[in-house]
OpenMM code with the backbone's topology and positions (N, CA, C; nanometers):
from openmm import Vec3, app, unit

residues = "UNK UNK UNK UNK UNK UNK UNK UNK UNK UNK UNK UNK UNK UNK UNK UNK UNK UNK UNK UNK UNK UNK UNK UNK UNK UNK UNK UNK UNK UNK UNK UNK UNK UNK UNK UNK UNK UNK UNK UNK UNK UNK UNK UNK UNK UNK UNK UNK UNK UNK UNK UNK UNK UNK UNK UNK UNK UNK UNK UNK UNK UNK UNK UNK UNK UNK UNK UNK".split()
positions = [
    Vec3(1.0040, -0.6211, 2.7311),
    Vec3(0.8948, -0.6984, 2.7861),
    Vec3(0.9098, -0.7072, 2.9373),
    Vec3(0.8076, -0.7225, 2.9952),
    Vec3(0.7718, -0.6956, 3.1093),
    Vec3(0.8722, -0.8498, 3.1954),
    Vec3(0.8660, -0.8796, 3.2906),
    Vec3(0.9243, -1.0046, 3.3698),
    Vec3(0.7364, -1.0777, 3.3962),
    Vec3(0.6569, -0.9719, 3.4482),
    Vec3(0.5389, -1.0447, 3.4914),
    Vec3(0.4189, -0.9679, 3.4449),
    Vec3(0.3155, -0.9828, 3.4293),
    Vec3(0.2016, -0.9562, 3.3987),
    Vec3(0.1047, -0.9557, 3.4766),
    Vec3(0.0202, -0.8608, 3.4836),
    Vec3(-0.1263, -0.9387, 3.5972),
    Vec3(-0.2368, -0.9195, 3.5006),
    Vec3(-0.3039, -1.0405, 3.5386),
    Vec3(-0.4045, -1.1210, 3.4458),
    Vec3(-0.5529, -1.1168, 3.5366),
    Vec3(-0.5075, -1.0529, 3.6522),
    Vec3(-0.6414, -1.0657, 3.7609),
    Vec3(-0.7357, -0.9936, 3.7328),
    Vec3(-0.7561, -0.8543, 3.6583),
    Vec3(-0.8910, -0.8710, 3.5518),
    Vec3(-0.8809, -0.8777, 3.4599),
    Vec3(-0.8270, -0.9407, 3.3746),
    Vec3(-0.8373, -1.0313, 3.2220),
    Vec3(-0.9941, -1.0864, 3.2277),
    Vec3(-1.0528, -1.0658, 3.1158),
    Vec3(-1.1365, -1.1177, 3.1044),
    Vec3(-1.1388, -1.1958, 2.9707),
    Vec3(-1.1622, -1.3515, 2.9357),
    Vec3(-1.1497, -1.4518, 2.8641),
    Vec3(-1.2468, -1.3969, 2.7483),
    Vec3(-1.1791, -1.4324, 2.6665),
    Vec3(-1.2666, -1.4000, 2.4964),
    Vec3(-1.2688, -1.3207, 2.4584),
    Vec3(-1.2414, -1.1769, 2.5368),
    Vec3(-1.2959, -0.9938, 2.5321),
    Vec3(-1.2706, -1.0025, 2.3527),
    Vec3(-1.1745, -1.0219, 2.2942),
    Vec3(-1.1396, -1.0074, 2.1803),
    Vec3(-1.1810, -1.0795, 2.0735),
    Vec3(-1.2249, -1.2504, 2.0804),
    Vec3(-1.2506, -1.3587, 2.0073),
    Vec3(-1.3383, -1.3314, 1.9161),
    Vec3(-1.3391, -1.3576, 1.7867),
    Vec3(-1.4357, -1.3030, 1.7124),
    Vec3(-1.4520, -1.4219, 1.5854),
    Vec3(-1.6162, -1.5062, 1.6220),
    Vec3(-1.6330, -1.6374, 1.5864),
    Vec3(-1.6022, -1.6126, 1.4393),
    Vec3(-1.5340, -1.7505, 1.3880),
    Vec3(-1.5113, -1.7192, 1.2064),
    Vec3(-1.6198, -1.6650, 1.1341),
    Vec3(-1.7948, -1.7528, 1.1927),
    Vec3(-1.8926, -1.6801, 1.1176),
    Vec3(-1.9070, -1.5677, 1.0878),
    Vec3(-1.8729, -1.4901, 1.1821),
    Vec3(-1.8929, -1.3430, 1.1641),
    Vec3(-1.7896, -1.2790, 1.1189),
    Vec3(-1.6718, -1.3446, 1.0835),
    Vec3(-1.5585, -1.2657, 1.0465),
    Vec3(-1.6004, -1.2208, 0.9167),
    Vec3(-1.5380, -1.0770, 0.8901),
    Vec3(-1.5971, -1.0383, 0.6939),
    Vec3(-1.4526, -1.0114, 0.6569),
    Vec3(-1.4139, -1.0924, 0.5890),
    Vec3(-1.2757, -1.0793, 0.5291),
    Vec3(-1.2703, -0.9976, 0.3941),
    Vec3(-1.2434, -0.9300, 0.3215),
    Vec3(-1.2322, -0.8376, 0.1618),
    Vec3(-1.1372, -0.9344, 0.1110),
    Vec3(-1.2761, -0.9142, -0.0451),
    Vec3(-1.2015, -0.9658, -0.1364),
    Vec3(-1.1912, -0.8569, -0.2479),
    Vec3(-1.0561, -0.8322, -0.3215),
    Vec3(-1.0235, -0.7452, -0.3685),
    Vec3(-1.0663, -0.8202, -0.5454),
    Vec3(-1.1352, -0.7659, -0.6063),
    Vec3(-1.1279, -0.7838, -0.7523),
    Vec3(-1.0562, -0.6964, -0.8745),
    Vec3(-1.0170, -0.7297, -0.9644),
    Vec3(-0.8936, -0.6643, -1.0331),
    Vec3(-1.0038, -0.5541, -1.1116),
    Vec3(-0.9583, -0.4772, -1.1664),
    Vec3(-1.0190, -0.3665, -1.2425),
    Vec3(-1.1138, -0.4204, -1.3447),
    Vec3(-1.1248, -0.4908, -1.4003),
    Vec3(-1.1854, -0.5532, -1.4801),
    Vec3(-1.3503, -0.5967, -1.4736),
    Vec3(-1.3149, -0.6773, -1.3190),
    Vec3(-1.4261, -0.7472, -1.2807),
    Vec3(-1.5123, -0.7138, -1.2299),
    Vec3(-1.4197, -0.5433, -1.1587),
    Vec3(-1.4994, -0.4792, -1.0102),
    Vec3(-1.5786, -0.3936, -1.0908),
    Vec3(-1.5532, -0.3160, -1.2381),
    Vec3(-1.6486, -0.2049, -1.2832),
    Vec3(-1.7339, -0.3037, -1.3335),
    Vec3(-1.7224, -0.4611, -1.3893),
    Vec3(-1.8175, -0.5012, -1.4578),
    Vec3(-1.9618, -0.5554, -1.3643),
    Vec3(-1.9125, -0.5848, -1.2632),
    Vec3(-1.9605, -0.6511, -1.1273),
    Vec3(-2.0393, -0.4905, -1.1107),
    Vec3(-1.9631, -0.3677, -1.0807),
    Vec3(-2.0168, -0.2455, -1.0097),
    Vec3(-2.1451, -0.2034, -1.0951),
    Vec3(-2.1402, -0.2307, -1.2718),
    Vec3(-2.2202, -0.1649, -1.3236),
    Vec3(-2.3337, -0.2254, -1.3285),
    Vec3(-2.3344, -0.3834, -1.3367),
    Vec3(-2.3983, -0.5015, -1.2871),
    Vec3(-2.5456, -0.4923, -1.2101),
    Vec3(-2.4341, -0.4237, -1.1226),
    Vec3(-2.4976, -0.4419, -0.9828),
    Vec3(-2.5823, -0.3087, -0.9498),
    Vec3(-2.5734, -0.1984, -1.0562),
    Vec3(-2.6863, -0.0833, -1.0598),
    Vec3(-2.7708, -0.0858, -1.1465),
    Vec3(-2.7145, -0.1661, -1.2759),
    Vec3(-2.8469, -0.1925, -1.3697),
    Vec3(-2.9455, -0.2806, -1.2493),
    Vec3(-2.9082, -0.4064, -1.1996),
    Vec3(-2.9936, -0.4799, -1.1451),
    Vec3(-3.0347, -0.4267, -1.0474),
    Vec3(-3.0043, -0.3429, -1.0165),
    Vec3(-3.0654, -0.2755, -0.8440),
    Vec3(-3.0089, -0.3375, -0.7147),
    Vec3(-2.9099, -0.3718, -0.7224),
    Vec3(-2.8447, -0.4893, -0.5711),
    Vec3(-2.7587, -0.4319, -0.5762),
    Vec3(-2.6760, -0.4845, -0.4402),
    Vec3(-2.5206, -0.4366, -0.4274),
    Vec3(-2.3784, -0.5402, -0.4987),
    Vec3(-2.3112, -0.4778, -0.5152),
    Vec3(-2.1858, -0.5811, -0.5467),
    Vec3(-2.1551, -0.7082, -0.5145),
    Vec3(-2.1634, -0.6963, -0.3677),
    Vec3(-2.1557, -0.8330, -0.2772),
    Vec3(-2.2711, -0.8802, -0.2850),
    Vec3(-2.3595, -0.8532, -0.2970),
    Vec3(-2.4982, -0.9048, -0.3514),
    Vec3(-2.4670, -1.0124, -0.4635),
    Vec3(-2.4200, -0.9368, -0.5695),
    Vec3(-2.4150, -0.9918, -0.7103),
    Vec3(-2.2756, -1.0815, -0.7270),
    Vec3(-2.2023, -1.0174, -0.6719),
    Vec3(-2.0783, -1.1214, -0.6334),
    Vec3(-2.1334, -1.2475, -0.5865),
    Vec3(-2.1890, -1.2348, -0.4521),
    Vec3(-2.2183, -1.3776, -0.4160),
    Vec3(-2.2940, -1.4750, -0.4670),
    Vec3(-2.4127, -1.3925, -0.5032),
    Vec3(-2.4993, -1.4973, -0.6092),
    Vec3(-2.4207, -1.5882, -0.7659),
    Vec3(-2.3463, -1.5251, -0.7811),
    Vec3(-2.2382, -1.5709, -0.8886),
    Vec3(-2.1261, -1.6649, -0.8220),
    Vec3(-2.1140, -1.6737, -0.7073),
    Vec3(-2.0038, -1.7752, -0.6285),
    Vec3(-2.0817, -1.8561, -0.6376),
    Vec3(-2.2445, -1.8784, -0.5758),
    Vec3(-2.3204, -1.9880, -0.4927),
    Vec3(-2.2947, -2.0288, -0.6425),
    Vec3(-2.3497, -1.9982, -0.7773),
    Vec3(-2.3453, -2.0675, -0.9132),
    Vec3(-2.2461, -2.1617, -0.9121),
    Vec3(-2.1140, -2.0547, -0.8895),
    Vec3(-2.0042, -2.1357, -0.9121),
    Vec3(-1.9790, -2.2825, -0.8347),
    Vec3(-2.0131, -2.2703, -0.7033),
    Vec3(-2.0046, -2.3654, -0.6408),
    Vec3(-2.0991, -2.4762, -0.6716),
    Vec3(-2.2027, -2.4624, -0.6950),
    Vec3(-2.3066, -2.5722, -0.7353),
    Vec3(-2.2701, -2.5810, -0.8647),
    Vec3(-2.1648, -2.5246, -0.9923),
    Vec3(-2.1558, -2.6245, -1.1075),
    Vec3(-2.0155, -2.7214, -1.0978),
    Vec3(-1.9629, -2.6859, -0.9636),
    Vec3(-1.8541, -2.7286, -0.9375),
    Vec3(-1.9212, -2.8836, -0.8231),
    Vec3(-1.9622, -2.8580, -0.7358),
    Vec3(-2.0473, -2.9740, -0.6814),
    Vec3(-2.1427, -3.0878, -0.7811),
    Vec3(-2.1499, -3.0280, -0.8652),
    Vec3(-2.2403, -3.0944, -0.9487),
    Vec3(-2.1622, -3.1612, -1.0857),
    Vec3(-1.9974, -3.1365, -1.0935),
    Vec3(-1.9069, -3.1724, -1.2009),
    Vec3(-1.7818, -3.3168, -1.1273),
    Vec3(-1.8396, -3.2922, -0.9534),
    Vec3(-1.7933, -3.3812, -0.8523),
    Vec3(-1.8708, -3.5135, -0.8562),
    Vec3(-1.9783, -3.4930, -0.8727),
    Vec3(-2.0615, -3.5812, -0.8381),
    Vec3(-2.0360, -3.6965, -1.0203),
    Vec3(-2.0478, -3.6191, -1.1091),
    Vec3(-2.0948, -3.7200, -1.2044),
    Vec3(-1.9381, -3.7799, -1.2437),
] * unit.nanometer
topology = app.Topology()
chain = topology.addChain("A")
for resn in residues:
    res = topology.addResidue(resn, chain)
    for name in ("N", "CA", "C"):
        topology.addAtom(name, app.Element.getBySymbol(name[0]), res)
């Protein structure tokens, strides 16, 4: 490692990348991903399509098992 650095054109943030936009992978086990994949061509959508619409479920029977 260096003793000093120069920072005099550094430019702040160049790299920062807001969480919203971060796309993190989620890996599904063999099981889920052909059942999800085949899913998702009978219905005409994509995976992550059909994946997500099946989370939002999840989450609203889970919000809704909070509440009562």
């Amino acid at each position: 490692m260096k003793k000093k650095y120069d920072f005099s054109k550094a430019v702040k943030g160049k790299f920062y990348v807001p969480e919203k936009d971060l796309h993190i992978p989620i890996y599904l086990d063999s099981k889920n991903k052909k059942f999800f994949n085949e899913r998702a061509i009978t219905l005409g959508t994509t995976t992550s399509d059909l994946v997500n619409k099946v989370l939002r479920k999840e989450v609203e029977i889970a919000q809704e098992l909070q509440i009562k």
